[in-house]
N, C-alpha and C positions, 0 to 999 in steps of 0.2 A: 477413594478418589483423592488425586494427590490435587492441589489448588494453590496458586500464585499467591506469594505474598501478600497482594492487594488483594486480594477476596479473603484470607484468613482474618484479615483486617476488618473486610465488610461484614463477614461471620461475625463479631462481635459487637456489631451496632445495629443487628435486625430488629429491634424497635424503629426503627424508620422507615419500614418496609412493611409493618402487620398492615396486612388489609387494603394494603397501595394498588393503585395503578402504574404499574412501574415498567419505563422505559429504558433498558441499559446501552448503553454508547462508549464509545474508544477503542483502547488498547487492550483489546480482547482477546486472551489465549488460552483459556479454561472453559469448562462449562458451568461453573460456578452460578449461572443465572437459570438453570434447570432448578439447583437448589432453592432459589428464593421463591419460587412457586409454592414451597410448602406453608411460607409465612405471607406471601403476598399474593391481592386479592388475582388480580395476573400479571403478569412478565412477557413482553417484546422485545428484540433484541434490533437494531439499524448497526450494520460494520459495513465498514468500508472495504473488506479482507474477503476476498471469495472464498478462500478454503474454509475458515471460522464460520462463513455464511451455512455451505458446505456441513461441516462437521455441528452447528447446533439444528439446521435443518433436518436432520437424522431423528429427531425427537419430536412428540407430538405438544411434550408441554408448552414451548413459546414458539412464536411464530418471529420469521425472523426475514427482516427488511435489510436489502444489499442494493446499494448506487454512488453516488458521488453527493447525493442531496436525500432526505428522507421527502418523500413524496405523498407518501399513504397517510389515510386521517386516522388516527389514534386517540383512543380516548385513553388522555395518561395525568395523574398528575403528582409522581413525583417520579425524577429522572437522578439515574444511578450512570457517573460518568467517570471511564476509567481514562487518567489522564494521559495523550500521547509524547512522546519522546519533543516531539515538536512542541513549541509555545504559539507556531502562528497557526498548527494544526486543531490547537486546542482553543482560541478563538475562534477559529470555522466553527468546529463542532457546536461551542457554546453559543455562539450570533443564530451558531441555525436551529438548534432545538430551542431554546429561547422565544426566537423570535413565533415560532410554529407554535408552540403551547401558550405562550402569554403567561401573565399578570397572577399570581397564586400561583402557580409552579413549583415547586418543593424540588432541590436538585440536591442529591450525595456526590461529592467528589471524592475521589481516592488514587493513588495513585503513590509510587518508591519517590523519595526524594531525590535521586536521581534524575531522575525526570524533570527534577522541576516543578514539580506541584504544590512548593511552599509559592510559587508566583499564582495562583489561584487567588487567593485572598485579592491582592489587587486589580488581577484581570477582572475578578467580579463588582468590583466596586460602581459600574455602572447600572447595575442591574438590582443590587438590590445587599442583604446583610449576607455575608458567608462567617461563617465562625468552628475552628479547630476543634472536634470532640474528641479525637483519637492519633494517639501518634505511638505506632509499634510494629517492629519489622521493619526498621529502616524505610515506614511509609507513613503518609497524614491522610486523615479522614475528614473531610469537612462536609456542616448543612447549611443550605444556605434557601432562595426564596428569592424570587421575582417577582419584586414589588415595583420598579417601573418597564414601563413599556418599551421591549427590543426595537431595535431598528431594522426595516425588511429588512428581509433575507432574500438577498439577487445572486447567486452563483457565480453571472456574468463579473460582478465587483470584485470576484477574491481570485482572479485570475492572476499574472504578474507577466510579462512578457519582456520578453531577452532579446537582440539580434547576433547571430550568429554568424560566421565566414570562416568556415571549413571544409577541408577538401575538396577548395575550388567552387563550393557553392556559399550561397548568401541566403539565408532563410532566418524566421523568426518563429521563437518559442513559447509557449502560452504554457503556466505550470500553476494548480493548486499547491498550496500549503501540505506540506506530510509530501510529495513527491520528492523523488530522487532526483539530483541539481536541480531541487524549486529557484529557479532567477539566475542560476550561474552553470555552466557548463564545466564538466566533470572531463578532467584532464585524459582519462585510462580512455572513453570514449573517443575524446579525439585522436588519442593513438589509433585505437582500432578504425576510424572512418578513413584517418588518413593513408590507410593502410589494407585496405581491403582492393582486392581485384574488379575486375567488371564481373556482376552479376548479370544472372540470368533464369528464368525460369520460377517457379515459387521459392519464396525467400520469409522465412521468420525472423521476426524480431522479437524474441524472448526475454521479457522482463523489461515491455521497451518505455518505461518512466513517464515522460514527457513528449517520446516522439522524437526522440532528437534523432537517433540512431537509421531510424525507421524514413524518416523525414528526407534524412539528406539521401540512402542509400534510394530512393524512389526519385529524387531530383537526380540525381547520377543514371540513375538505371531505370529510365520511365517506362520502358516494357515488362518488366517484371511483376510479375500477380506478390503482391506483398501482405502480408498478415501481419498484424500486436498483437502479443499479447500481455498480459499481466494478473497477478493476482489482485492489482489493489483498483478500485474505484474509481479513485482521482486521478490514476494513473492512466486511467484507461480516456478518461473525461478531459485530461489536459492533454492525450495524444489527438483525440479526436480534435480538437480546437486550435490542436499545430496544422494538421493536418491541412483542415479548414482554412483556416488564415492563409496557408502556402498552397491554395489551390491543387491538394494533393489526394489521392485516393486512396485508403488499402483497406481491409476488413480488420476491428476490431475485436479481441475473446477475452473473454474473463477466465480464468482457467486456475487451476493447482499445476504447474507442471505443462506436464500433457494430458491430464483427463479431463480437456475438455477439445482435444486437437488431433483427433482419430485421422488425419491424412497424414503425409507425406513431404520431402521436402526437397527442395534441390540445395538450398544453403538454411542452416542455423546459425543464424547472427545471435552475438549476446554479450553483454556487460552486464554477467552473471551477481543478483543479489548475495550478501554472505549477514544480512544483518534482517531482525524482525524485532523491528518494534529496538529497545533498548538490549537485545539481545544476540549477538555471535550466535547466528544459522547457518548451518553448510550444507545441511539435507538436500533442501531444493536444490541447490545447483549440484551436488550430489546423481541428488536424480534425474538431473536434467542428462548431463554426461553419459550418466550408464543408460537411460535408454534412447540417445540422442539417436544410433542407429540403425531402432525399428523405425525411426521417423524419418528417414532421410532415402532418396531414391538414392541406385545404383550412380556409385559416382559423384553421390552426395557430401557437400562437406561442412563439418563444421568449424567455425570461427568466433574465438571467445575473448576478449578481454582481462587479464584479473591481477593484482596485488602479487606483485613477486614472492610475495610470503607466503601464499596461497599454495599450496600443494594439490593444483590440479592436475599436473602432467601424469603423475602413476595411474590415476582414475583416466585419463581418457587413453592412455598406453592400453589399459585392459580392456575398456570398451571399442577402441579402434585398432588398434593392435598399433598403431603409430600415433607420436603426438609430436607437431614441428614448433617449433618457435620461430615463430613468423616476421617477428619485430621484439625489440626489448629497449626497456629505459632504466634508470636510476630504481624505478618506482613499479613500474607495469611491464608486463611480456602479451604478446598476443599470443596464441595457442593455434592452432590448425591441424584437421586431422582427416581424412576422406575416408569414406564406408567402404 
């Protein structure tokens, strides 16, 4: 089993784990936490990540909790947090298991310096002593203890809201921390909004972050049956609450891709992900392409967004047998291709 830096890491400070009740959170992309079942008394896993949800669900050792908030009552009391790329992400995480477990709490943090994890030390300074045990692999290991009492944890409070005026509409954006433009809108999107045709008929919005995409193309086109989706949690919890706020309607899916999206489609919209976590990913959107058209009815098309550098056109040449450049900038190309 091959394991992320940050877990060979944690591999060598499993004296903090014999015999624990152990909750693991963050920036999760191993199953590294099956392993700690053999030293600790049990192992839960809370991601925010459907596929990770997905893929450690597979196993019977830990049970594993997926939403935008951890919910479930858990008897834990020392929590293993992998640090995310975000620093406002990694105060969500920390205000909210904190505040749920309380006072005596034992937490490990870990996480690549990259990331940011040497700001740990001060983030925690409200809560209680954090202190450095391990530093190897371009990563830090810290133990630290909640010795004062968190502050609730209201979900409602770490919302952040933007107002927007694109492509002739005016709407407002509601985004957690770790989402994609969390408080600002992402340039390549508004190419593609400003630029897209009248829709009609079922319409996805794949990888749709905050709702922005999704948002405006339903204020534009109010008779269209509109679906989200996303892999991430927060993403799916800050579309719902665009949504909401803009008096707007569509169905929401947690998904990998498409395995969780067995219909069909008249349009695939998308301002296709290429990053997981501190990490250059191209699979998803990958595989988004190649099987864009089992998904798409006759006549169906799709339209994508991405970084001029991005070498999507030969992928969706093979998958559609044409691929147009719809629009282009300094920066972004729009894509388009019909089934």
């Amino acid at each position: 089993m091959s394991y992320t830096a940050a877990s060979q890491v944690v591999a060598r400070q499993l004296e903090f784990f014999e015999n624990r009740k152990v909750l693991v959170v963050g920036e999760l992309s191993d199953d590294y936490p099956l392993a700690l079942v053999d030293v600790a008394q049990s192992v839960s896993v809370f991601t925010t990540n459907y596929a990770y949800h997905k893929q450690i669900s597979r196993s019977q050792k830990v049970v594993s909790h997926f939403g935008a908030e951890l919910t479930a009552d858990l008897d834990i009391d020392m929590i293993l947090l992998y640090w995310p790329k975000a620093k406002a992400e990694a105060d969500y995480l920390l205000s909210m298991v904190l505040a749920k477990f309380g006072t005596g709490t034992e937490i490990c943090i870990v996480g690549e310096n990259r990331s940011g994890v040497r700001s740990a030390e001060k983030m925690f300074t409200p809560y209680g002593p954090l202190t450095k045990y391990d530093s190897a692999r371009r990563c830090g290991f810290y133990w630290g203890r909640c010795d004062n009492p968190a502050q609730p944890f209201e979900l409602s409070a770490w919302f952040r809201n933007y107002p927007l005026t694109v492509a002739g509409t005016e709407i407002t954006i509601r985004s957690l921390p770790g989402v994609f433009s969390h408080g600002e809108f992402d340039k390549g999107s508004e190419l593609l909004l400003n630029t897209l045709p009248k829709l009609r008929g079922k319409v996805l919005d794949f990888g749709c972050g905050a709702g922005v995409i999704g948002a405006v193309m339903k204020t534009n086109n109010p008779s269209i049956e509109l679906e989200l989706c996303d892999i991430s949690a927060l993403a799916l919890e800050s579309a719902r609450e665009t949504f909401k706020l803009n008096n707007l309607e569509a169905k929401f899916t947690a998904t990998d891709v498409f395995t969780e999206l067995p219909g069909s489609y008249n349009y695939l919209v998308s301002n296709p992900p290429f990053h997981s976590g501190l990490k250059t990913c191209y699979e998803p959107t990958e595989n988004f392409i190649a099987q864009a058209p089992q998904h798409l009815h006759n006549d169906g098309a799709l339209i994508i967004v991405a970084n001029s550098f991005l070498q999507y056109p030969p992928l969706i040449q093979k998958s559609f047998g044409e691929c147009r450049t719809a629009a282009t900038t300094n920066k972004f190309n729009i894509y388009a291709a019909k089934k």
